[in-house]
mmCIF file of the N, C-alpha and C atoms, coordinates in Angstrom:
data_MODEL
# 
_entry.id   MODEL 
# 
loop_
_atom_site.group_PDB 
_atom_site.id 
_atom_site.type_symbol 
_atom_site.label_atom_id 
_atom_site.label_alt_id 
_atom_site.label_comp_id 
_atom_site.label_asym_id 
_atom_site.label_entity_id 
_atom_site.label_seq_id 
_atom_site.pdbx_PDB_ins_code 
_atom_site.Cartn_x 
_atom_site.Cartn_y 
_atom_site.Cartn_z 
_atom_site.occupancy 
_atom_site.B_iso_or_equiv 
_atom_site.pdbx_formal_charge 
_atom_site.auth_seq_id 
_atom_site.auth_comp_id 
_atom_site.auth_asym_id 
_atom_site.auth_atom_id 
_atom_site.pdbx_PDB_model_num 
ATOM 1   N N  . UNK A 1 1  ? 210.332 169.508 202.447 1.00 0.00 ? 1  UNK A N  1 
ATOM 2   C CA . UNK A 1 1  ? 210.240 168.529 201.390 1.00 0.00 ? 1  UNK A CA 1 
ATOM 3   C C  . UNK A 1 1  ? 208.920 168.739 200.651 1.00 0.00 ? 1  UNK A C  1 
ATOM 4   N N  . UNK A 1 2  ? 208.908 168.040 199.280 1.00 0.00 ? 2  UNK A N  1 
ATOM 5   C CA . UNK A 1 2  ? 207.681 169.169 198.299 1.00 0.00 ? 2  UNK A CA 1 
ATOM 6   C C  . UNK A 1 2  ? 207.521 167.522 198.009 1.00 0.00 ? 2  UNK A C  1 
ATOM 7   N N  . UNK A 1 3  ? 206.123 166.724 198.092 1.00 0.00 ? 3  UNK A N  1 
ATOM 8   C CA . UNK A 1 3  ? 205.632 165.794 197.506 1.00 0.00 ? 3  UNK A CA 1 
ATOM 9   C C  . UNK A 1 3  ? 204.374 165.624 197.008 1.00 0.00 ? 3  UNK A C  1 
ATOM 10  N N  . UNK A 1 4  ? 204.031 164.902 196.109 1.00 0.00 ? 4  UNK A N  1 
ATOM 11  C CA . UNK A 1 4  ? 202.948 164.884 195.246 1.00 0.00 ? 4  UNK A CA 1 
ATOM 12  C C  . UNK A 1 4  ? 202.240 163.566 195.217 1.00 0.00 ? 4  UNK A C  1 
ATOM 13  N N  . UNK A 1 5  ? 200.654 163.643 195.084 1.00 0.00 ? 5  UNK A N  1 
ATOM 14  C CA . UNK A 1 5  ? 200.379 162.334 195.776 1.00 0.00 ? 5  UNK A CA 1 
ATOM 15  C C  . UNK A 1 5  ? 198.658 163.079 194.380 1.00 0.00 ? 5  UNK A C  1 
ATOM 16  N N  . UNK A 1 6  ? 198.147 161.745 194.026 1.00 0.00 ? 6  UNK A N  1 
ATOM 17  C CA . UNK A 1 6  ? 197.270 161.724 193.155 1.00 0.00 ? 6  UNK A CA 1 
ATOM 18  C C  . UNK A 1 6  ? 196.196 161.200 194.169 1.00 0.00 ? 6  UNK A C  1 
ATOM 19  N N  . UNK A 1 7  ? 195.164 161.716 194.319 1.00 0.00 ? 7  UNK A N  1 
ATOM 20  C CA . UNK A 1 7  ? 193.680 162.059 194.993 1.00 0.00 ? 7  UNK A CA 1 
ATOM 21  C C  . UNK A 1 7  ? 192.493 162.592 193.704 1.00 0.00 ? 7  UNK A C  1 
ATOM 22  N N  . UNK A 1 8  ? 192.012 161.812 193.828 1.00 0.00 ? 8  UNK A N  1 
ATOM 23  C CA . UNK A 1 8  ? 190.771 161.794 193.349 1.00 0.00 ? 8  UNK A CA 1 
ATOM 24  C C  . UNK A 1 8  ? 189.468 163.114 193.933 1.00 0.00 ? 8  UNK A C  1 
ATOM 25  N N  . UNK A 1 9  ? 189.458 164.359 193.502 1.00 0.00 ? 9  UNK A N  1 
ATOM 26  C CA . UNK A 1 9  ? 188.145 165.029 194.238 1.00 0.00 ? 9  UNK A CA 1 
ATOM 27  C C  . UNK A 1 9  ? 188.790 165.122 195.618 1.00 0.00 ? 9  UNK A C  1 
ATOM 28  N N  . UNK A 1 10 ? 190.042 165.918 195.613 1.00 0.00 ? 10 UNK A N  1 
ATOM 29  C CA . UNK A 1 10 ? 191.062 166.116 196.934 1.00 0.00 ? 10 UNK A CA 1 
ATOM 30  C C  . UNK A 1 10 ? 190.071 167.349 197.543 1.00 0.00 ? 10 UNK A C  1 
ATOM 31  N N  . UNK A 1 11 ? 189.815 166.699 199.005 1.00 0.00 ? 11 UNK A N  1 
ATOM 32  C CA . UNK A 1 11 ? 189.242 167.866 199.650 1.00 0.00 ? 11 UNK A CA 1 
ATOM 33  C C  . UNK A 1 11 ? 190.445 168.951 200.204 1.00 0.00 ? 11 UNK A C  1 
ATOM 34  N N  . UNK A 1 12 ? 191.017 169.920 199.596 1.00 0.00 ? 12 UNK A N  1 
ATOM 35  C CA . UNK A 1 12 ? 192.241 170.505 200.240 1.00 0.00 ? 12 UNK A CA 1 
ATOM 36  C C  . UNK A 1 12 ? 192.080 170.788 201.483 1.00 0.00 ? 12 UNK A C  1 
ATOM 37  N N  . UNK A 1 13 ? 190.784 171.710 201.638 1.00 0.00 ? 13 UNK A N  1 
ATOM 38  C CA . UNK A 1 13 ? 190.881 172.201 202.828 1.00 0.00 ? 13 UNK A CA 1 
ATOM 39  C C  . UNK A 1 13 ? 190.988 170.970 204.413 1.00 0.00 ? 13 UNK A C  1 
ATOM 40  N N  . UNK A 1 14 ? 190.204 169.835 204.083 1.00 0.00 ? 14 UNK A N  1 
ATOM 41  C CA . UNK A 1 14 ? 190.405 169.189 205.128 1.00 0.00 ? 14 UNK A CA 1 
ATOM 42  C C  . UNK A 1 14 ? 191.898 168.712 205.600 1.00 0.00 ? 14 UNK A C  1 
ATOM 43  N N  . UNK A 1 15 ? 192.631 168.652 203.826 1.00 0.00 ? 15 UNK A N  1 
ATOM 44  C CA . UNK A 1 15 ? 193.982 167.736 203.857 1.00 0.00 ? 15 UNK A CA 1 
ATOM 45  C C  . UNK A 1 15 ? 194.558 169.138 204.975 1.00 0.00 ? 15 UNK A C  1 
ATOM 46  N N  . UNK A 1 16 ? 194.376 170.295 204.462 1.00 0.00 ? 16 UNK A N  1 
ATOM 47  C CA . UNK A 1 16 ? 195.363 171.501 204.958 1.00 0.00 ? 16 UNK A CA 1 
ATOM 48  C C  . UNK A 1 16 ? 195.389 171.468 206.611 1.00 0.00 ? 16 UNK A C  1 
ATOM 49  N N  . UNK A 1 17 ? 193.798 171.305 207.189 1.00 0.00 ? 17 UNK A N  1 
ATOM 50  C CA . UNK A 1 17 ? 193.552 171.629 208.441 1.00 0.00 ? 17 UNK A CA 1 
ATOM 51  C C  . UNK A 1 17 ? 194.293 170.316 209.635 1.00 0.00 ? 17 UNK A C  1 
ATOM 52  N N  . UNK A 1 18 ? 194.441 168.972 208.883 1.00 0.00 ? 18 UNK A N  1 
ATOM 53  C CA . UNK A 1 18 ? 195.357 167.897 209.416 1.00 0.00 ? 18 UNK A CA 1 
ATOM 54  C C  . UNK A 1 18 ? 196.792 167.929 209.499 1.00 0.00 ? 18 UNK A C  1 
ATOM 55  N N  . UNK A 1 19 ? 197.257 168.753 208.167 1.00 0.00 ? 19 UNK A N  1 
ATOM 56  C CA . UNK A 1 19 ? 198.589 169.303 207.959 1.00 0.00 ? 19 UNK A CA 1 
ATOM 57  C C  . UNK A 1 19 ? 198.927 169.985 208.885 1.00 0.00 ? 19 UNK A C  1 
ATOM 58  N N  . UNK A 1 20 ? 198.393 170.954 208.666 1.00 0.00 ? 20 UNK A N  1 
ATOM 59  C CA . UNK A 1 20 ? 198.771 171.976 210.230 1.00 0.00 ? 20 UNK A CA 1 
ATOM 60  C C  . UNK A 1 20 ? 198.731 171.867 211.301 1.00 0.00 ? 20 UNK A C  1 
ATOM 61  N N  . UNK A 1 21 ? 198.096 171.059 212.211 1.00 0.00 ? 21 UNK A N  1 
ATOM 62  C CA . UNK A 1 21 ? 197.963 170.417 212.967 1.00 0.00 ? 21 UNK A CA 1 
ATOM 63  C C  . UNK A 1 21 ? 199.682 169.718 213.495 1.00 0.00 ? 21 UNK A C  1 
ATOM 64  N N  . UNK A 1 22 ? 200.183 169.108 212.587 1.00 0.00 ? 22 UNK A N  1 
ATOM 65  C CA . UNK A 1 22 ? 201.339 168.461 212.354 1.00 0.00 ? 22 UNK A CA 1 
ATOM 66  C C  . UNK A 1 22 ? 202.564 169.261 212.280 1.00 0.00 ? 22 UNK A C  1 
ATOM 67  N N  . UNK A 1 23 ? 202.346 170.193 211.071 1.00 0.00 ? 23 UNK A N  1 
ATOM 68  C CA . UNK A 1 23 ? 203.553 171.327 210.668 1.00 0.00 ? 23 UNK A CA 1 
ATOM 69  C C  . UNK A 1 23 ? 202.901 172.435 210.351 1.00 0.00 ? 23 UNK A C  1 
ATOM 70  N N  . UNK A 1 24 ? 202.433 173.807 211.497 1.00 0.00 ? 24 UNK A N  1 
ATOM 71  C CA . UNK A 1 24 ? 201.919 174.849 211.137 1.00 0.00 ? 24 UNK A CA 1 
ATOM 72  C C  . UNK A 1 24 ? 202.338 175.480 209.568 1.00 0.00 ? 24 UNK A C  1 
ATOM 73  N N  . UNK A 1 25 ? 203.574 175.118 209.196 1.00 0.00 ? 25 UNK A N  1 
ATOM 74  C CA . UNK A 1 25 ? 204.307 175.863 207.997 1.00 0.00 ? 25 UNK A CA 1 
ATOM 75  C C  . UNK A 1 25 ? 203.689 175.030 206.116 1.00 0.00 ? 25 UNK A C  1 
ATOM 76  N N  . UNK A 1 26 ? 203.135 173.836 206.674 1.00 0.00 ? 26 UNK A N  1 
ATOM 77  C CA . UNK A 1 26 ? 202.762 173.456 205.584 1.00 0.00 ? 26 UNK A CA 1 
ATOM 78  C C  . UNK A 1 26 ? 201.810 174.217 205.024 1.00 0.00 ? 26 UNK A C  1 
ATOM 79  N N  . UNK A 1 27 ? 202.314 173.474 203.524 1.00 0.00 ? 27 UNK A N  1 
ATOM 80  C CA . UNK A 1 27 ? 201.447 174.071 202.557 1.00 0.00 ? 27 UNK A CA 1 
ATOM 81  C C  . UNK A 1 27 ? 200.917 172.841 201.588 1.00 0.00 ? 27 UNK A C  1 
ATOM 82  N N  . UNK A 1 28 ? 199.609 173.374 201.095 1.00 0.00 ? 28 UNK A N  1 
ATOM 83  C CA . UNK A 1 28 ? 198.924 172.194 200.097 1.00 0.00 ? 28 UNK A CA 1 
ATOM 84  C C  . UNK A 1 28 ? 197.933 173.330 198.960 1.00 0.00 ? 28 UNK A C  1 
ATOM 85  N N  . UNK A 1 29 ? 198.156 172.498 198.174 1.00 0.00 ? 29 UNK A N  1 
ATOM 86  C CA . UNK A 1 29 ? 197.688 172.813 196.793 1.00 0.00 ? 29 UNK A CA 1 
ATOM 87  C C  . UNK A 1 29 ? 197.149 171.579 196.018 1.00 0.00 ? 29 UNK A C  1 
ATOM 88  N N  . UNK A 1 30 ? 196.887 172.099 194.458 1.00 0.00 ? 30 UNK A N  1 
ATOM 89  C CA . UNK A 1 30 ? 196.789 171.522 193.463 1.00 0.00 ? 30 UNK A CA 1 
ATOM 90  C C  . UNK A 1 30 ? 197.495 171.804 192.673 1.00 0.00 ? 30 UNK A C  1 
ATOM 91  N N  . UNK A 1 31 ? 198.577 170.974 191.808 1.00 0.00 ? 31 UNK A N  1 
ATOM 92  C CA . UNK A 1 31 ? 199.002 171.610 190.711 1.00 0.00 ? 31 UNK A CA 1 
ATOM 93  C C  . UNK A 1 31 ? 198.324 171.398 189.288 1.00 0.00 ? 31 UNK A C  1 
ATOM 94  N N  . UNK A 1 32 ? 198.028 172.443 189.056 1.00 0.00 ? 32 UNK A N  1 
ATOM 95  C CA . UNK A 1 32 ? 197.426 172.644 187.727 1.00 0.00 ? 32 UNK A CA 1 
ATOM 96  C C  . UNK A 1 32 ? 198.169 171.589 186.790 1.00 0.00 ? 32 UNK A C  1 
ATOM 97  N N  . UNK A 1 33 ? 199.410 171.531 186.574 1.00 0.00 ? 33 UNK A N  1 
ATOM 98  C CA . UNK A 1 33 ? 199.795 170.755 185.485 1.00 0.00 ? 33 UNK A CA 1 
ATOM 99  C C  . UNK A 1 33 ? 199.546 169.648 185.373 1.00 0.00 ? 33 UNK A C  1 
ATOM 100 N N  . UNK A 1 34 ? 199.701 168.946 186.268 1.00 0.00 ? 34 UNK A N  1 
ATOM 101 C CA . UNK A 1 34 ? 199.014 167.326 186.623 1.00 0.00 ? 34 UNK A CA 1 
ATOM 102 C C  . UNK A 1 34 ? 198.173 167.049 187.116 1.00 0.00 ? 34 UNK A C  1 
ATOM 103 N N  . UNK A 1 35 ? 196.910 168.142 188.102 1.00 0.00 ? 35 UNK A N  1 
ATOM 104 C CA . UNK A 1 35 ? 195.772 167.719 188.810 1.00 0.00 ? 35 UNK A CA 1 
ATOM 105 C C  . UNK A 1 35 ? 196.296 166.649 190.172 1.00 0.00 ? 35 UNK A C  1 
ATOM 106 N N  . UNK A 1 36 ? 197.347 166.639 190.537 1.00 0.00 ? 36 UNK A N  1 
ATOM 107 C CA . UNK A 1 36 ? 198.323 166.126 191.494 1.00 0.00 ? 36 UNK A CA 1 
ATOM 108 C C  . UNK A 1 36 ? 198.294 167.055 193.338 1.00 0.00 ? 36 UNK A C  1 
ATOM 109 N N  . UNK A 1 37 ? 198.134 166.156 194.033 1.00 0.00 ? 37 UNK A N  1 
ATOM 110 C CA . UNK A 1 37 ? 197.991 167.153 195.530 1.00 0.00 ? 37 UNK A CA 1 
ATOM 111 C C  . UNK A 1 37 ? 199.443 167.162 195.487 1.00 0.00 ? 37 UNK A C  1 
ATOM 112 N N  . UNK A 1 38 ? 199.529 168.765 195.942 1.00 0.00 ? 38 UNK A N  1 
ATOM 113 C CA . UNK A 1 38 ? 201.436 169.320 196.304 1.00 0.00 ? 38 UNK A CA 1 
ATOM 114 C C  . UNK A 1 38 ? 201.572 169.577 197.733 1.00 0.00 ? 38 UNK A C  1 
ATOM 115 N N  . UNK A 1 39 ? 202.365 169.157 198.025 1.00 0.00 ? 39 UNK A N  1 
ATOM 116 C CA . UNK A 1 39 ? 202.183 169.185 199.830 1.00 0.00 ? 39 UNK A CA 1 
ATOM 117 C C  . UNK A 1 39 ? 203.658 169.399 200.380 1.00 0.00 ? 39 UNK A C  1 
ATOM 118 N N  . UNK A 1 40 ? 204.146 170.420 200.708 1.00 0.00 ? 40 UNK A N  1 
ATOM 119 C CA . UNK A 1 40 ? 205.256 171.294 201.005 1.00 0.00 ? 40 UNK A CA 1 
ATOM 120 C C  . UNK A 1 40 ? 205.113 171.057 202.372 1.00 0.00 ? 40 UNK A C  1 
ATOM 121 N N  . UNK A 1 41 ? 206.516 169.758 203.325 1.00 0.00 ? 41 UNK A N  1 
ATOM 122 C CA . UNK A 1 41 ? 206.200 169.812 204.820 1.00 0.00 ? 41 UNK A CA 1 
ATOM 123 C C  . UNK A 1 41 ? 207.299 169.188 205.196 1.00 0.00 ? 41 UNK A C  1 
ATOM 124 N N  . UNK A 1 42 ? 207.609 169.494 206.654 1.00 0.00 ? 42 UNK A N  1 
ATOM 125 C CA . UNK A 1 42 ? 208.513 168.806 207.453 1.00 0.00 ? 42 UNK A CA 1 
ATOM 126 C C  . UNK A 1 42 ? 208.213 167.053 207.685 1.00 0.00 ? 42 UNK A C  1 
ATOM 127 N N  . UNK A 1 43 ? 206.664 166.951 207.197 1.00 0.00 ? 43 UNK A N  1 
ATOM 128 C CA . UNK A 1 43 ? 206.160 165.133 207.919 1.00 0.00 ? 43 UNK A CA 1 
ATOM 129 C C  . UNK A 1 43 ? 206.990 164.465 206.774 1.00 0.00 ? 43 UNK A C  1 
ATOM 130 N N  . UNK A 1 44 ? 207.459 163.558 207.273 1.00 0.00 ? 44 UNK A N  1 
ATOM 131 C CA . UNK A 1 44 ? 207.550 162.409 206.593 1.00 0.00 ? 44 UNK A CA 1 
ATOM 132 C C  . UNK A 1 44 ? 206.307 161.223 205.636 1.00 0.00 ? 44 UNK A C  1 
ATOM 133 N N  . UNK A 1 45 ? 206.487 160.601 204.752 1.00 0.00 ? 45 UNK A N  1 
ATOM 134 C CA . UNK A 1 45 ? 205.507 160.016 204.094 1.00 0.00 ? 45 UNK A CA 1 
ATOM 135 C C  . UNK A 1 45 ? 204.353 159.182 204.792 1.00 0.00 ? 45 UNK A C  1 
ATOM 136 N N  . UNK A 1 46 ? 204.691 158.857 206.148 1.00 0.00 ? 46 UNK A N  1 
ATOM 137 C CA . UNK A 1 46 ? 203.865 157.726 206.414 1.00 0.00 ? 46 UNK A CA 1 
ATOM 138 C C  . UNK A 1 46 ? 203.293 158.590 207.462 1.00 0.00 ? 46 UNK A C  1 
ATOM 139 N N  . UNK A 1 47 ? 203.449 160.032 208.039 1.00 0.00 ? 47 UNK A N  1 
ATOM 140 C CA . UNK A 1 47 ? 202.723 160.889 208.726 1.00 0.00 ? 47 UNK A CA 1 
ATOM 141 C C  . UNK A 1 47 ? 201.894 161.473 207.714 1.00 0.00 ? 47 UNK A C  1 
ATOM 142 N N  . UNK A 1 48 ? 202.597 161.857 206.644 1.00 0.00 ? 48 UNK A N  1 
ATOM 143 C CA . UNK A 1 48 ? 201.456 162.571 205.291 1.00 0.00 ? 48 UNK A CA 1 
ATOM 144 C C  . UNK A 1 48 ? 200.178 161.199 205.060 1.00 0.00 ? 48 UNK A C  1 
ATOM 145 N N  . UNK A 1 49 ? 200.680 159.921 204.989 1.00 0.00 ? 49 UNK A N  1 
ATOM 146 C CA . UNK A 1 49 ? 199.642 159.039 204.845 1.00 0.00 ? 49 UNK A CA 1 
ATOM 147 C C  . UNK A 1 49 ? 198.780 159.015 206.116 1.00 0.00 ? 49 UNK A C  1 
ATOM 148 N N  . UNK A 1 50 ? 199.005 159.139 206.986 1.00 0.00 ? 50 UNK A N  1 
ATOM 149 C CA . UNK A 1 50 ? 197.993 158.859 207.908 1.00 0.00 ? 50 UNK A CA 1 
ATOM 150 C C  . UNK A 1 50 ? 197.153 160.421 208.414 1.00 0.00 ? 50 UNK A C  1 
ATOM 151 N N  . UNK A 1 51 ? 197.273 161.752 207.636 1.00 0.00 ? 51 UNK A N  1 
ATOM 152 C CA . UNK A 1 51 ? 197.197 162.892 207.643 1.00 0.00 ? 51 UNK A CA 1 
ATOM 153 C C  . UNK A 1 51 ? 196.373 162.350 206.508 1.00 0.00 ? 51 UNK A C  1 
ATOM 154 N N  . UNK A 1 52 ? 196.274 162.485 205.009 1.00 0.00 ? 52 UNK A N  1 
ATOM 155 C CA . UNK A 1 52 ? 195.501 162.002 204.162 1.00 0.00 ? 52 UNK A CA 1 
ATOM 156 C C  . UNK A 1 52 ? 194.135 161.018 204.607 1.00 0.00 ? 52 UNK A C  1 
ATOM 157 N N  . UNK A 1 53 ? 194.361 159.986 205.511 1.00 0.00 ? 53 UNK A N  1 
ATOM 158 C CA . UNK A 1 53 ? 193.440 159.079 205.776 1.00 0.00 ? 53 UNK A CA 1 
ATOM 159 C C  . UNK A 1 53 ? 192.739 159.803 206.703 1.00 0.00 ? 53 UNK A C  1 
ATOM 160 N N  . UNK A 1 54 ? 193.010 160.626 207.326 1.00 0.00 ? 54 UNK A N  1 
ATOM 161 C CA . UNK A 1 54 ? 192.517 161.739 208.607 1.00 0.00 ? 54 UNK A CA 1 
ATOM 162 C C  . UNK A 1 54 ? 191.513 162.555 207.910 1.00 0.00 ? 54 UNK A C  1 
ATOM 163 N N  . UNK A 1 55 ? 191.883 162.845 206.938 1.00 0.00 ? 55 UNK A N  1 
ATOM 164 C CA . UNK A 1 55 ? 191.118 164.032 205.783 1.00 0.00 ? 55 UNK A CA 1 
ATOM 165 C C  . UNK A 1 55 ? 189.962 163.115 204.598 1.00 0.00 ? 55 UNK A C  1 
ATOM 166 N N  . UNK A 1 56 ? 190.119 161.958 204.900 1.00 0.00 ? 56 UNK A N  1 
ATOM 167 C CA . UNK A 1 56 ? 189.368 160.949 204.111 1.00 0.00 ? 56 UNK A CA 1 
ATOM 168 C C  . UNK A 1 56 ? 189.680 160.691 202.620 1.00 0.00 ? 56 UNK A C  1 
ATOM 169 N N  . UNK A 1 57 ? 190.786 160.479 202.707 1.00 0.00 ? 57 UNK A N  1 
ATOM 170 C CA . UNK A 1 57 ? 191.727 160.401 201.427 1.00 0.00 ? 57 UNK A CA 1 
ATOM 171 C C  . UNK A 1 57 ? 192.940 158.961 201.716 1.00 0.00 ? 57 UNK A C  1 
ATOM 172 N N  . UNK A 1 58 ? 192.292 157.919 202.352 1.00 0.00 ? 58 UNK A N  1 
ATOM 173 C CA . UNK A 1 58 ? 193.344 156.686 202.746 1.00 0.00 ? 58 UNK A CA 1 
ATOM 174 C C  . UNK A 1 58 ? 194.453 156.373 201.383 1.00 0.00 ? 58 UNK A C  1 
ATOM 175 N N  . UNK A 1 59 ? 195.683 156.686 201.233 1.00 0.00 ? 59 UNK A N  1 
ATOM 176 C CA . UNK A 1 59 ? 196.004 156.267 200.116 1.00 0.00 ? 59 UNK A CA 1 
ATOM 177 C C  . UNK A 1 59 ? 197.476 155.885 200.823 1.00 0.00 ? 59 UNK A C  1 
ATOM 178 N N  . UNK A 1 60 ? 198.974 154.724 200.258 1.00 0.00 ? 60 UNK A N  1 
ATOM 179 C CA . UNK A 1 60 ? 199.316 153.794 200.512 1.00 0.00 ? 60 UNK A CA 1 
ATOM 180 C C  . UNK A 1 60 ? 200.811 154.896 200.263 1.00 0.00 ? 60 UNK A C  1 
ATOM 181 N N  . UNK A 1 61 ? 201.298 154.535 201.603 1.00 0.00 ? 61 UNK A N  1 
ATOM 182 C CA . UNK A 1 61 ? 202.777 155.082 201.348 1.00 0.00 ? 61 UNK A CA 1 
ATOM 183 C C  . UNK A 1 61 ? 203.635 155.054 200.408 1.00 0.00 ? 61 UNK A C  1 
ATOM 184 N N  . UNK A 1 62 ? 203.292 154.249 199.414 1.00 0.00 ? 62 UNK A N  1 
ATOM 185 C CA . UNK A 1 62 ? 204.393 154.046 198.286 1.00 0.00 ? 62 UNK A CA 1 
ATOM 186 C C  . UNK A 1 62 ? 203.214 154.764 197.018 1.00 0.00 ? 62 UNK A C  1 
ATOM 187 N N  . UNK A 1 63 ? 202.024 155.641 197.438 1.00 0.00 ? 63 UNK A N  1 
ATOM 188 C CA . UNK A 1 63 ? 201.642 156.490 196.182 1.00 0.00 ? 63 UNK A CA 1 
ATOM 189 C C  . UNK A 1 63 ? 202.259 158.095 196.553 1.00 0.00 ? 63 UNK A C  1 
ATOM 190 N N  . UNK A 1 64 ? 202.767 158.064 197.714 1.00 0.00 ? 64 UNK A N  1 
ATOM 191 C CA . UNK A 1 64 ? 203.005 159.635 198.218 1.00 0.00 ? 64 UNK A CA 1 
ATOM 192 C C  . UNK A 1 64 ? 204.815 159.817 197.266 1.00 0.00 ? 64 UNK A C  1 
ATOM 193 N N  . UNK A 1 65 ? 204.749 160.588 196.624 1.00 0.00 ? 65 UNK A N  1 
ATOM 194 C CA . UNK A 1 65 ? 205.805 160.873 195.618 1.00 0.00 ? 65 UNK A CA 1 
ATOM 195 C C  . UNK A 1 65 ? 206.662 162.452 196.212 1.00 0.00 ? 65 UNK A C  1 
ATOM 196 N N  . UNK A 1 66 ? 208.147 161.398 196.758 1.00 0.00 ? 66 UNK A N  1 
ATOM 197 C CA . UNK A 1 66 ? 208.997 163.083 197.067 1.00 0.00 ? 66 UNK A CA 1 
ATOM 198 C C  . UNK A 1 66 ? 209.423 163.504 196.304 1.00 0.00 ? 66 UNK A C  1 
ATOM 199 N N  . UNK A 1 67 ? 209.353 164.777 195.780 1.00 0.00 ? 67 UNK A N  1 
ATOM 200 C CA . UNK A 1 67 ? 209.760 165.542 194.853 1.00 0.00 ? 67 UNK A CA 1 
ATOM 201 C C  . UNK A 1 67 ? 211.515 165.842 195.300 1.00 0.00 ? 67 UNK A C  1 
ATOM 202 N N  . UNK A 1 68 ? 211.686 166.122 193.839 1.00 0.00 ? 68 UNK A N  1 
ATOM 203 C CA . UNK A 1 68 ? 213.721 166.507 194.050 1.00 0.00 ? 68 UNK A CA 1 
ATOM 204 C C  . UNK A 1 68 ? 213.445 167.944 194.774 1.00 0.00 ? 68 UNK A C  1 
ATOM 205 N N  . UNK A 1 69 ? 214.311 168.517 195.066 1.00 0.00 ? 69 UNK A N  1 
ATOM 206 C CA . UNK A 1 69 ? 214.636 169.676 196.192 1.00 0.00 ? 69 UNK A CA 1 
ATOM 207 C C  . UNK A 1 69 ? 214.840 170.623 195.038 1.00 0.00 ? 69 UNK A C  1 
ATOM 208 N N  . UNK A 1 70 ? 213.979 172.215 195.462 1.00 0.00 ? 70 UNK A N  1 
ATOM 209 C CA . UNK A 1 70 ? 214.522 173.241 194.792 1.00 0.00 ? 70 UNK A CA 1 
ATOM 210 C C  . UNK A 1 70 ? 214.819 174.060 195.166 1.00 0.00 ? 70 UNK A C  1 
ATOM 211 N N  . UNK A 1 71 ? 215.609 173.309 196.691 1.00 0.00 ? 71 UNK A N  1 
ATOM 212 C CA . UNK A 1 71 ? 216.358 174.602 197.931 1.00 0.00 ? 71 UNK A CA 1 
ATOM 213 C C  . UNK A 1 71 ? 217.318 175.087 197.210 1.00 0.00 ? 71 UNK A C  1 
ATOM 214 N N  . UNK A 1 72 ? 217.525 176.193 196.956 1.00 0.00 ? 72 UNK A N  1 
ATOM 215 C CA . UNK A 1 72 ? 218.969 176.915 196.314 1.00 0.00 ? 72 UNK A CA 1 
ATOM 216 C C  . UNK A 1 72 ? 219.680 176.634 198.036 1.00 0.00 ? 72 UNK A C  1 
ATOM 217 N N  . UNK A 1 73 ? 219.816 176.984 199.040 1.00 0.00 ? 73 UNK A N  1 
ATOM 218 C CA . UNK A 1 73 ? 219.947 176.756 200.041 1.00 0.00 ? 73 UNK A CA 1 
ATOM 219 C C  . UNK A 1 73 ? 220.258 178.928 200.944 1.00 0.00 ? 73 UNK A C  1 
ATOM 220 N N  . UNK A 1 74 ? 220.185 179.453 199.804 1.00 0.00 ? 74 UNK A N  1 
ATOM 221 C CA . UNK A 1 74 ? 219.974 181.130 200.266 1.00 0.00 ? 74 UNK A CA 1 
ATOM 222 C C  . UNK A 1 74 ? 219.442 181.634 201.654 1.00 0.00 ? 74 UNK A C  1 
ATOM 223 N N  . UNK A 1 75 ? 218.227 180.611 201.478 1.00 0.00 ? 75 UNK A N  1 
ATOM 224 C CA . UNK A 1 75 ? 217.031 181.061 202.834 1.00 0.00 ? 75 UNK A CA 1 
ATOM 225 C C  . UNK A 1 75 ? 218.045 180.784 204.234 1.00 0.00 ? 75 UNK A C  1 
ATOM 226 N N  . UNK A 1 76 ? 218.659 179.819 204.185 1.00 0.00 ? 76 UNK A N  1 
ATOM 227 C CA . UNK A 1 76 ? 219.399 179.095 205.215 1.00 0.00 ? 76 UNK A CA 1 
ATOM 228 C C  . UNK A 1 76 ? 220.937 179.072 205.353 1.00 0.00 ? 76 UNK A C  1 
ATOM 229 N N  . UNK A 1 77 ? 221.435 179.908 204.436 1.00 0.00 ? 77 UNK A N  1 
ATOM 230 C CA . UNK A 1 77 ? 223.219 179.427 204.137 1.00 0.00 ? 77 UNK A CA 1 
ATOM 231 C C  . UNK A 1 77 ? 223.681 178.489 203.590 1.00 0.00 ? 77 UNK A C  1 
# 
């Protein structure tokens, strides 16, 4: 699941090192187009929130935004 969550001066690397911790496979970014944290993971929103507050970024389960799916479904059948 690909969600987007607005952070202020997002420390990535800390968000990344809590992520993984959780789901070795995640991934985190910035997207350039919106200045928006992108966070590609198996956690659910209220594990990504308490992963964020871990990284010193406390922000409220209903700001963490799931993105629509752009599984063609290929990788998997």
């Amino acid at each position: 699941m690909e969600f987007k969550i607005r952070i202020g001066n997002p420390r990535i690397d800390g968000i990344e090192h809590h992520l993984l911790q959780l789901d070795p496979a995640g991934l985190v970014d910035v997207d350039a187009a919106d200045g928006r944290v992108r966070i590609a993971t198996c956690a659910q929103p209220f594990e990504l929130a308490m992963i964020l507050a871990a990284a010193g970024h406390p922000v409220a389960v209903s700001d963490i935004e799931l993105m629509p799916s752009v599984c063609c479904g290929g990788c998997s059948g």
